[in-house]
Every structure is written in structure tokens, then in C-alpha cells.
N, C-alpha and C positions, 0 to 999 in steps of 0.2 A: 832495831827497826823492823825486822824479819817480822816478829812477833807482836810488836804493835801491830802491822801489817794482818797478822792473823786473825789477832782479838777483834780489829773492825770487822774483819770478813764474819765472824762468827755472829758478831752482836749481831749485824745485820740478817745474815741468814734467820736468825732466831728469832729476829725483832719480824722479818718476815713472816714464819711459821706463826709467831706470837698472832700478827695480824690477821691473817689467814685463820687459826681456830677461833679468834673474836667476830669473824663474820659467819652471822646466821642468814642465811637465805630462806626464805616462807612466800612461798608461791601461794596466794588466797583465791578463792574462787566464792563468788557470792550469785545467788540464781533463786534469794528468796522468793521473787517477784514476777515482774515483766523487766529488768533489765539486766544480764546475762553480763557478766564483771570479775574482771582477774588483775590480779595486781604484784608486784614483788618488792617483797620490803627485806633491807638488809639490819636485822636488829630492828630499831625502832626508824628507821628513814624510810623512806617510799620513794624507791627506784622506776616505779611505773605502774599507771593507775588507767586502768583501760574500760570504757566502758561502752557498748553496747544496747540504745534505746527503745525500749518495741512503742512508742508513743503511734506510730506510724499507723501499726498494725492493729491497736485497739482503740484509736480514737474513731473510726465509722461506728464502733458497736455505743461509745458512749462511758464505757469504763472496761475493764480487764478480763478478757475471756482466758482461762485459766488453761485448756488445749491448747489453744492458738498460742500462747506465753510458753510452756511444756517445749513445744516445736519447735517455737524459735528458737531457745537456747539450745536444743540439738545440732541446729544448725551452725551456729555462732561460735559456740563454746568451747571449740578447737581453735578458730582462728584470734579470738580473743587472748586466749591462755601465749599461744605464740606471739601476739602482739607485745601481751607483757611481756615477756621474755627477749624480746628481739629489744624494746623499748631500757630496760633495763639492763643489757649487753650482757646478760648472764645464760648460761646452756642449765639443760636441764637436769643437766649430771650434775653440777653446783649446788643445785638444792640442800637445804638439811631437815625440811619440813613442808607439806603441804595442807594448808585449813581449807574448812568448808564450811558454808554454814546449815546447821543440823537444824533450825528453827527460828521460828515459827514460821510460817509462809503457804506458799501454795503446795501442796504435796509434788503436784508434777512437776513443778519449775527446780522442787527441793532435790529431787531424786535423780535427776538429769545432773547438775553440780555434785551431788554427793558421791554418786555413781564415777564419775568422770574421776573425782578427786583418790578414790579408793584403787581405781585400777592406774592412777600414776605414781599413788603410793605403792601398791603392791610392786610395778615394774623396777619402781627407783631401790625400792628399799628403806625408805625413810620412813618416819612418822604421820601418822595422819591424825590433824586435831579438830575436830569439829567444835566449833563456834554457834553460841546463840547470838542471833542477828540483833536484839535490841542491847546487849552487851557491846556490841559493836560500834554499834552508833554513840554512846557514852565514852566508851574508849578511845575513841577517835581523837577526843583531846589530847592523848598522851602520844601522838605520833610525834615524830620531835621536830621541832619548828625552830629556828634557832630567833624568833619575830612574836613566839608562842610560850607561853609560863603555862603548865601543866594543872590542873587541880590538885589541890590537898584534901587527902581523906580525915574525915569524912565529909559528905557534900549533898546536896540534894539533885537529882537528875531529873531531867522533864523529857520526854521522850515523846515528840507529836510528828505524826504523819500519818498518811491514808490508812494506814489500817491499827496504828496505835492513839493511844494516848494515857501515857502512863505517868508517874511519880512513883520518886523510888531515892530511902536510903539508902546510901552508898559509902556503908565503911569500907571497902576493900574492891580490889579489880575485880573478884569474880563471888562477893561476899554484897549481893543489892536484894532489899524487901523492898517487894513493890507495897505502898501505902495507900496506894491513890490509882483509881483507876476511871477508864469510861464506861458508862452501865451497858452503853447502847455502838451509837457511832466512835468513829474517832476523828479529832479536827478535819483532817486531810477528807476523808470521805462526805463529812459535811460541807466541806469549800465546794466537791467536786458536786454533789447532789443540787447542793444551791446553784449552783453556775449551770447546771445540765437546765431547773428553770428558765432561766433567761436567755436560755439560746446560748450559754457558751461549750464551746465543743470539750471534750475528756483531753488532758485533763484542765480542769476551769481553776484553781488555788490560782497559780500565777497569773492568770489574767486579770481574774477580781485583783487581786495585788497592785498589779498595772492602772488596773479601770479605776480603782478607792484612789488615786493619788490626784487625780483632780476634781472626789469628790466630795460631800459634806456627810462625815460621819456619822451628826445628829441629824440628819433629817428624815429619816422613818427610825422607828426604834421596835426592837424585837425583845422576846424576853429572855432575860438572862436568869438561866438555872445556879441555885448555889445550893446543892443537897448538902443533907451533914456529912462530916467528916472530910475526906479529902477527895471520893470520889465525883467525876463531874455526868454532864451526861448532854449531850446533844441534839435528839430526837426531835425534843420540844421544838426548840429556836427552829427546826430542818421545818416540824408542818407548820409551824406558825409562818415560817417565811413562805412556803408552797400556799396556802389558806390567801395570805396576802397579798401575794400576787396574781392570784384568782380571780380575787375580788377586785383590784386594782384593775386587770385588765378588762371585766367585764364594763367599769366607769368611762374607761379609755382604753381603744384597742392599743394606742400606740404609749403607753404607760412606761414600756422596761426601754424602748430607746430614746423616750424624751426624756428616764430620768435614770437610765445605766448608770451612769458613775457615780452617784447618790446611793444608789440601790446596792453598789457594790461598798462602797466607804461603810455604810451601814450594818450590813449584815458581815463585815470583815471586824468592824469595830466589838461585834456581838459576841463573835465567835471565839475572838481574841479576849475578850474582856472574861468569858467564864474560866480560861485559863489561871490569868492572874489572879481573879481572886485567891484560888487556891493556894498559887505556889505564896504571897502574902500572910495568907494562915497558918501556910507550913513553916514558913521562915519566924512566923512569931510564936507559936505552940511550939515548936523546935529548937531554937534558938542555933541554929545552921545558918550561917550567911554565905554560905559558897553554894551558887545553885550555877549548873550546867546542864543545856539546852542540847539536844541532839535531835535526828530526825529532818524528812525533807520540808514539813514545813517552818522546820528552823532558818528556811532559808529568805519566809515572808518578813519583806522589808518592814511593815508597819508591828508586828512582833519584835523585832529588831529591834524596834525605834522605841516601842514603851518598855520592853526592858531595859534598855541602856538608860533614860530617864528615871525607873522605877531603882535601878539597882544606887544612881548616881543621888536620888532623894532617901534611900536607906541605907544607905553604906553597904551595899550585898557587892560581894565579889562574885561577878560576873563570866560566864564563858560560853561563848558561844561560837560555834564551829566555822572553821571557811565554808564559804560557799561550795569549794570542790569537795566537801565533806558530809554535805547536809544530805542530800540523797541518797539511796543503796548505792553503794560502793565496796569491792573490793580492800580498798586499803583498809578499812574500819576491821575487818575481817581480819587480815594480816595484825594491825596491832594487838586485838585478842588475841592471837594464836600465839605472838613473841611472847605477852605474857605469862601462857600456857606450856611453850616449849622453854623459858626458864626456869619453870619448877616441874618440866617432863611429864606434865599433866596431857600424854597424848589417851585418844584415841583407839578403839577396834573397827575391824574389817567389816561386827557382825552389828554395828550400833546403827542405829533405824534414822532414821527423817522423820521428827513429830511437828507437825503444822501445828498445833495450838503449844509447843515448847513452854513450858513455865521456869521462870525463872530462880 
């Protein structure tokens, strides 16, 4: 009995200890941008996902003053990092890794995060891994969701928001060719251009969003670009919409608020639509049916809505991120890095912040 007695005591202790080295702790810090974001994932779960919005701060200007973004995550970036951490009920001696992300982005915004992450690495003594932010945003699908099926490699990735918009195969986590790319703008930047026209404040993506939903998407039509290959480009449809509404309003002063929600379904429909063609091409020159969406304007409802149609008339295996995922975020950050910290792909002290980062 003595000894049964034992053997429990033991297994447990052990099964303990066992537990104990199966948890990874990766404190993430992300500061690509304007929104200042730390996060802690145990392994692949996300214990606390904190974020930080400078919307506040740059919508007077119209879009993102790059100083004023720098500054503010100076300020934040302490109590963010503590939010996670408090959030998560883990101290910071628990850590076994802290990421950052190393590109592409704003220089200032990068180097405030990087900076931060390098001297909590140095103090703790752990690892430090630096993370490419569009790697992130694709990775984000494999955070573990127990309501969420992972992608299988290989797969096609679409990666749209304000300052991307890419295509990219993806045999592997950290193994992506981008194939496709934007010559000029990228989505997000042309939602926000368009919408600055018509009197909506920075940033304008989700409000056309909002505004297109009670309105008719064919009633002005703009042109849609389809260059060769897989690259897209956005310019065009941006002066052709400016050009039009120009002219529109010289016919009628009151042109954009007798026909806002038209104007918005319209040029939303445009902008969306030079998308699709592409990832359509790629999926049939390919012969890839698993396409995965990341990025904040993964988060536009009417995108949403003809992929899931577009994938449910092709038979494409579809993924598309929560909502709490589409945006920069910290957690995206953290799943890259668990990655990276189980095949000990860390990091140096002396490795730079490149804003144009290639993949």
C-alpha cells in the first residue's frame, strides 16, 4: 500500500514537471503600425490579446502621421505589455520567449517594439524572435481554436489591408513566394483614399462597409483592372473614382449625400471585385483549393460574403480569420514566434527593423 502510495506521489510530481516543460510562454509585441499590441500565448492558445488604438490620434490628419504613431507607442507600450501579462495571470519570470515583429512597417513605430522587446529579452535571459508582420497575419489561422480546422499545406494566402495586398504560395509556416502582388496602392489604402473623397473621416474601409449595405452596388460602375499575371493594381479605379466624383458634383452640389450609400456599394463592389479575379486565376492555373485570407480588411463584411459564395460555387476550402484576428494584432505575432521557438529559430541582439521586410 506504502508503495502504491508512492508510485502516485511520483507519477504526479512527474506528470507535473511533465506539464510544466510542455508549457511555452511567448510574450508578442507588435507596433508595425499605429496600433501598439502585446499578447501571451501558452504554446499555440492565446492567454491575452491586448490592444492599444491610435485611431483617435490620426483621424484629424486624415490618415497616419508616422511621429505621432512612434510616440504613442512609447507611451503605451509598458502598460500594454503589463496588461497582457496581468490578463493572462502569468509573471514575467515565466516567459520562455519574447517576439517582435521586425517588418515591414513604419521604421518608428518598429524600433519602439523592437527596442522594448530586445531589452526584456536581454533582462529575462530568454530568446528573442523576431517575426515578419505579413507572416503573421496568415499564421493566425493556426492559433488553436478548438471551433477552428487549421489550413493544410500547401495553400494560397491573400493578405489585404492598408498597406498590403499580396498573394502568396504557401508550402510551409515560414516557406511563402509572394506571386502576386499591388503595383501601386493597396486595398485598404484605396477604401481609405476613396472614403477621404466623400467626406468620410480616416479611417473610411468600415464605414463604406456599413454605408454599401443599404446600397446598390451597380448603380455607378468604375473600372476594373485585371493586369497579366497575378499582380493587381489600384490607382486607376482611385482617379477614376476622384475624376467622378468631380464631375458629379459640379452637375449637383449635393451628389455624394443624395447618393452615399450607392456610391459606397459601388466603389466597394470595384474594389472587391479586382481581388477576386485574381485569387479565381490562381486557384485554376494552380490547381490549389485552399485559399486563406488574412489582414484587416479581411474583416469587410461584403468580402466575406462573396468568398463564402465564391468558395461554396467552386468547392475552395475556405478560411477566413475571426474578427479579433483581422487587424494587427499581437496574437498573430505570438503564433509565428511558437513556430519559430519550436525549431529554436531565435533571433540576435544586433538584427535591425527593415520597413520594406521581404518575404
Amino acid at each position: 500500500m506504502c508503495f502504491f502510495l508512492i508510485s502516485i506521489i511520483y507519477f504526479c510530481y512527474n506528470h507535473k514537471r511533465l506539464t510544466l516543460i510542455e508549457n511555452n510562454f511567448i510574450l508578442a509585441i507588435e507596433s508595425s503600425c499605429d496600433d501598439t499590441a502585446a499578447a501571451v500565448l501558452n504554446n499555440r492558445e492565446v492567454l491575452s490579446n491586448c490592444i492599444y488604438n491610435q485611431n483617435t490620434i490620426h483621424t484629424p490628419y486624415g490618415g497616419i502621421v508616422p511621429e505621432l504613431a512612434s510616440r504613442a507607442h512609447q507611451s503605451k507600450i509598458t502598460p500594454i505589455v503589463n496588461q497582457a501579462l496581468h490578463e493572462a495571470n502569468i509573471d514575467k519570470k515565466d516567459l520562455n520567449a519574447i517576439a517582435y515583429t521586425q517588418g515591414p512597417g513604419l521604421l518608428g513605430s518598429l524600433l519602439v517594439g523592437s527596442s522594448f522587446a530586445k531589452s526584456m529579452s536581454l533582462a529575462l535571459k530568454i530568446p528573442i524572435i523576431p517575426i515578419h508582420h505579413m507572416h503573421g497575419h496568415l499564421l493566425a489561422h493556426f492559433i488553436e481554436n478548438n471551433n477552428y480546422e487549421s489550413p493544410k499545406f500547401p495553400f494560397i494566402g491573400i493578405t489585404v489591408s492598408g498597406g498590403h495586398t499580396q498573394i502568396l504560395y504557401v508550402k510551409d509556416y515560414f516557406d511563402m513566394e509572394i506571386i502576386g502582388n499591388s503595383l501601386d496602392d493597396a486595398i485598404g489604402e484605396a477604401f481609405d483614399k476613396c472614403g477621404k473623397q466623400i467626406g468620410l473621416s480616416y479611417p473610411a474601409g468600415q464605414q463604406i462597409d456599413e454605408l454599401a449595405k443599404t446600397g446598390d452596388s451597380k448603380k455607378f460602375s468604375f473600372p476594373i483592372s485585371n493586369l497579366k499575371g497575378y499582380n493587381v493594381s489600384y490607382s486607376g479605379v482611385k482617379t477614376a473614382f476622384l475624376n467622378f466624383i468631380k464631375n458629379q458634383e459640379k452637375k449637383s452640389p449635393n451628389f455624394i449625400s443624395e447618393n452615399l450609400n450607392d456610391i459606397c456599394a459601388s466603389l466597394q463592389y470595384t474594389l472587391i471585385k479586382i481581388i477576386l479575379i485574381k485569387i479565381e486565376k490562381i486557384v485554376a492555373d494552380l490547381n490549389v483549393s485552399q485559399i486563406v485570407i488574412g489582414g484587416g480588411v479581411s474583416a469587410n463584411s461584403e468580402l466575406r460574403k462573396q468568398l463564402k459564395n465564391l468558395s461554396s460555387l467552386k468547392k475552395w476550402n475556405l478560411f477566413l480569420p475571426p474578427v479579433e484576428y483581422t487587424t494587427d494584432n499581437a496574437a498573430m505575432i505570438g503564433i509565428a514566434a511558437y513556430y519559430k521557438l519550436m525549431k529554436k529559430r531565435f533571433g540576435e541582439l544586433t538584427e535591425i527593423c527593415k520597413p520594406r521586410l521581404i518575404i
